[in-house]
Residue frames as a rotation matrix with the C-alpha (Angstrom) as fourth column:
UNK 1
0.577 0.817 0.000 0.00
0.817 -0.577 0.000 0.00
0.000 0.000 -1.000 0.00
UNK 2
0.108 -0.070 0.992 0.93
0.208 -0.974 -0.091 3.68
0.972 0.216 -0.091 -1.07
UNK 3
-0.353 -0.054 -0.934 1.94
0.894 -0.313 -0.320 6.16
-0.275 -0.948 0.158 1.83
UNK 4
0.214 0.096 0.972 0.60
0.601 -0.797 -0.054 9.32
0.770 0.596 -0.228 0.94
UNK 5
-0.800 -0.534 -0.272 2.15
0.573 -0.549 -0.608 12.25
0.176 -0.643 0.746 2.37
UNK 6
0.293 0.768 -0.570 0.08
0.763 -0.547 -0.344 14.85
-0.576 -0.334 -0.746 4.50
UNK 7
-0.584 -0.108 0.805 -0.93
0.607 -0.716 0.345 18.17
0.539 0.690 0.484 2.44
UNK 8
-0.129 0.716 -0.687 -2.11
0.641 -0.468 -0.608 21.35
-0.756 -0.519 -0.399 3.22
UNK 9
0.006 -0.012 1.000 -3.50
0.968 -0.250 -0.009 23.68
0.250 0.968 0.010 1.33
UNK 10
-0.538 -0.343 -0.770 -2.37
0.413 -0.903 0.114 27.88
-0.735 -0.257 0.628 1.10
UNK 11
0.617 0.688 0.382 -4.87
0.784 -0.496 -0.374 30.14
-0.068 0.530 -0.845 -0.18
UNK 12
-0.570 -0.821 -0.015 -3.32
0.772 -0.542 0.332 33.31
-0.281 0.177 0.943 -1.75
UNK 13
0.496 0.800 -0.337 -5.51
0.619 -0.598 -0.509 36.67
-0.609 0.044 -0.792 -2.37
UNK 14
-0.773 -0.534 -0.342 -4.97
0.074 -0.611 0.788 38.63
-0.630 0.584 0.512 -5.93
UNK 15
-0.079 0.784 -0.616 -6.83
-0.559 -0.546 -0.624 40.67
-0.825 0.295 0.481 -8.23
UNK 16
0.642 0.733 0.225 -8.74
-0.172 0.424 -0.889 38.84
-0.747 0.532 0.399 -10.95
UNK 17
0.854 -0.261 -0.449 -6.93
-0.500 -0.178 -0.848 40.24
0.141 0.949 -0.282 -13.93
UNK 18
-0.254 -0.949 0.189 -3.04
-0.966 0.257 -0.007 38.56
-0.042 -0.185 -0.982 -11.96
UNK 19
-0.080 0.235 0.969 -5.33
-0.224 0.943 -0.248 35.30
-0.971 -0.237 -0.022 -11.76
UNK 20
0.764 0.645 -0.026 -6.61
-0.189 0.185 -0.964 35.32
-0.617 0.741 0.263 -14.49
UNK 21
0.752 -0.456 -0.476 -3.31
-0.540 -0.011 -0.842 35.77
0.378 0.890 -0.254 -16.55
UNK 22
-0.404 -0.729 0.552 -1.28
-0.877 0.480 -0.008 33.42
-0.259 -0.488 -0.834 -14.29
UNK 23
-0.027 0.532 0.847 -3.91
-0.126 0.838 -0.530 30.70
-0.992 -0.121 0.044 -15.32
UNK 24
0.893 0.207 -0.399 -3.61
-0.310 -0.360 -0.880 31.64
-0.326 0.910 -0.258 -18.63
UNK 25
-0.172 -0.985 -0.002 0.85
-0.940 0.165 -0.298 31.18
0.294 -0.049 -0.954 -18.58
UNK 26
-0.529 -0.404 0.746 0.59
-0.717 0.683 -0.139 28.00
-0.453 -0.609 -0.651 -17.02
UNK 27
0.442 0.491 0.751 -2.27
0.235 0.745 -0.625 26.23
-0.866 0.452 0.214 -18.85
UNK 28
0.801 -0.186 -0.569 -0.25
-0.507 -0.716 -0.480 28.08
-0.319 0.673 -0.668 -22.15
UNK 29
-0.535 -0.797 0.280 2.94
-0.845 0.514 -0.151 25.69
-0.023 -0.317 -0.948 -20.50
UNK 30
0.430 0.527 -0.733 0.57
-0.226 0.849 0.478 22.68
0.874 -0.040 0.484 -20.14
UNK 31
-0.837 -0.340 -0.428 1.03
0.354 0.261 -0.898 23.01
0.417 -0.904 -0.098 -16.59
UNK 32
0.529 0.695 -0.487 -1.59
0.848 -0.458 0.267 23.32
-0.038 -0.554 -0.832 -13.30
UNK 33
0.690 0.309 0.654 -1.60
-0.080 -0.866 0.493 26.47
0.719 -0.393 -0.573 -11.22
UNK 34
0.893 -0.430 0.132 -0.33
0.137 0.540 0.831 24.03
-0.429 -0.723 0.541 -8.44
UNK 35
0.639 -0.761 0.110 2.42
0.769 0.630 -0.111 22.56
0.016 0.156 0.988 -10.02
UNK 36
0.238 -0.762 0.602 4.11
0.503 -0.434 -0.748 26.02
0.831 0.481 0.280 -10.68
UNK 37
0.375 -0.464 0.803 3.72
-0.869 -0.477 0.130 27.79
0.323 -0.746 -0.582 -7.21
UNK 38
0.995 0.044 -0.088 5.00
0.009 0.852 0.524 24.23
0.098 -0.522 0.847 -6.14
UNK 39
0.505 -0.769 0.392 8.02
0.792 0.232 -0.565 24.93
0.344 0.595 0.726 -8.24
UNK 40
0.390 -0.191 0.901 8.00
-0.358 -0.933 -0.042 28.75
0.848 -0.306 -0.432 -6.97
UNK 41
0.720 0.082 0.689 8.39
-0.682 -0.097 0.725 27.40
0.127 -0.992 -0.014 -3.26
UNK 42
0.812 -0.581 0.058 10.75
0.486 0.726 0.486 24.82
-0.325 -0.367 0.872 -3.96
UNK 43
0.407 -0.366 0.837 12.72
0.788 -0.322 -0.524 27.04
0.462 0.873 0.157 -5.71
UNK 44
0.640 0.704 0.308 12.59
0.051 -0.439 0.897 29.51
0.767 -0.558 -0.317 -3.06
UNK 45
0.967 0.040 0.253 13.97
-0.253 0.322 0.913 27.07
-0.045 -0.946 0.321 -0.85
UNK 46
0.114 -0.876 -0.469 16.51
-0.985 -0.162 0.064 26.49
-0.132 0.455 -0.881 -2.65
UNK 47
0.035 -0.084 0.996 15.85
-0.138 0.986 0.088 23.10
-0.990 -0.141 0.023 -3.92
UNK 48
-0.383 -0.215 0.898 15.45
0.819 0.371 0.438 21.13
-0.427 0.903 0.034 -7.07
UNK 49
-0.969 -0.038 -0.244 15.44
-0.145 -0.714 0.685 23.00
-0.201 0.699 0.687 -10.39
UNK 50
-0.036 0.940 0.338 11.77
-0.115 0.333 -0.936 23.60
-0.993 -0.072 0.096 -11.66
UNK 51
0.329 0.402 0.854 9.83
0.571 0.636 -0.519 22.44
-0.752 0.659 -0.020 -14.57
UNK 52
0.934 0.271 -0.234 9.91
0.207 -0.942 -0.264 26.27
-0.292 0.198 -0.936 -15.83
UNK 53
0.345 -0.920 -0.187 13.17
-0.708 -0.385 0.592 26.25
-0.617 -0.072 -0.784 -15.97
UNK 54
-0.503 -0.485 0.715 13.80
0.436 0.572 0.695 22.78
-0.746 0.662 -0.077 -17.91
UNK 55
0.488 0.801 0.347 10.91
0.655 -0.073 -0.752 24.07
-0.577 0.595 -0.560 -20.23
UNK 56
0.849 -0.205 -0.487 12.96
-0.228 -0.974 0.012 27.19
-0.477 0.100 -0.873 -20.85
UNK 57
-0.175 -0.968 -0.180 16.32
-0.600 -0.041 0.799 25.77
-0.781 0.248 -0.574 -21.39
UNK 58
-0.437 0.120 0.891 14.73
0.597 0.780 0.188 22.75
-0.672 0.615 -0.412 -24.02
UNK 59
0.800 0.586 -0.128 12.84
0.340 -0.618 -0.709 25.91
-0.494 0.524 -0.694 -25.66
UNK 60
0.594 -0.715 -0.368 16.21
-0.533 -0.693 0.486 27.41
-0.603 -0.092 -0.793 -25.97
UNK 61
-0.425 -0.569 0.704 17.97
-0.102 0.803 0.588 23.95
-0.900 0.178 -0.399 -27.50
UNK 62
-0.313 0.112 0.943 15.52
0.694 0.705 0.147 23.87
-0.648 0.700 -0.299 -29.81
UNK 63
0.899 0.201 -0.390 15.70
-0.059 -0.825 -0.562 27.49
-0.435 0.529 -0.729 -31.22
UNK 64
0.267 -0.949 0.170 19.37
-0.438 0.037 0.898 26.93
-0.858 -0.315 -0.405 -31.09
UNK 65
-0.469 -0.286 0.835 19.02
0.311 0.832 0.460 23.56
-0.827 0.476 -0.301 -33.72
UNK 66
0.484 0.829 0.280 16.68
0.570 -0.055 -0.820 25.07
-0.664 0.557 -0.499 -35.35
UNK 67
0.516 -0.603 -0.609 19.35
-0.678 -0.721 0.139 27.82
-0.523 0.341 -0.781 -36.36
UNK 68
-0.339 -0.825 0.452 22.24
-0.389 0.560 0.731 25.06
-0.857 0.071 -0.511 -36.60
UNK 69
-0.209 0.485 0.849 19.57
0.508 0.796 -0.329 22.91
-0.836 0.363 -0.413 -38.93
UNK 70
0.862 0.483 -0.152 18.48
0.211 -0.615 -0.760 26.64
-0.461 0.623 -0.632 -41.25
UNK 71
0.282 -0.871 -0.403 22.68
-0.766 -0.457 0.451 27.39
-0.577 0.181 -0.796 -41.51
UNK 72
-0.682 -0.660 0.315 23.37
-0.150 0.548 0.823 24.15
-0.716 0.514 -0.473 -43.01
UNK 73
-0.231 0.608 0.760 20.81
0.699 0.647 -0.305 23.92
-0.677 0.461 -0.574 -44.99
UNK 74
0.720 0.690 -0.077 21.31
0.478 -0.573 -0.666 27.08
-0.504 0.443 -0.742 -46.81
């Protein structure tokens, strides 16, 4: 059987329009809400790298090849 850790949940007050376009960035990422302030707080802490951040650098790799792939090919 599974252990599941205990959770709590943190409630955060902001104006509509900061929700609204934070839900918007993340579902944009094919990510939750969660998953990024998850990343924000571990981050934070100085732990593990977040998603945001591999997402970025693999965004970057493939702008990169994409050059590498337009130079030889012209």
């Amino acid at each position: 059987m599974e252990d599941k850790k205990e959770q709590y949940r943190v409630s955060v007050r902001v104006e509509p329009e900061l929700r609204a376009a934070f839900y918007a960035k993340a579902a944009e990422e094919g990510r939750t809400a969660t998953s990024v302030i998850i990343d924000f707080i571990n981050q934070y802490l100085g732990g593990k790298t977040s998603i945001s951040e591999l997402t970025e650098l693999r965004q970057r790799v493939e702008r990169i090849e994409a050059t590498q792939r337009g130079e030889l090919i012209a």
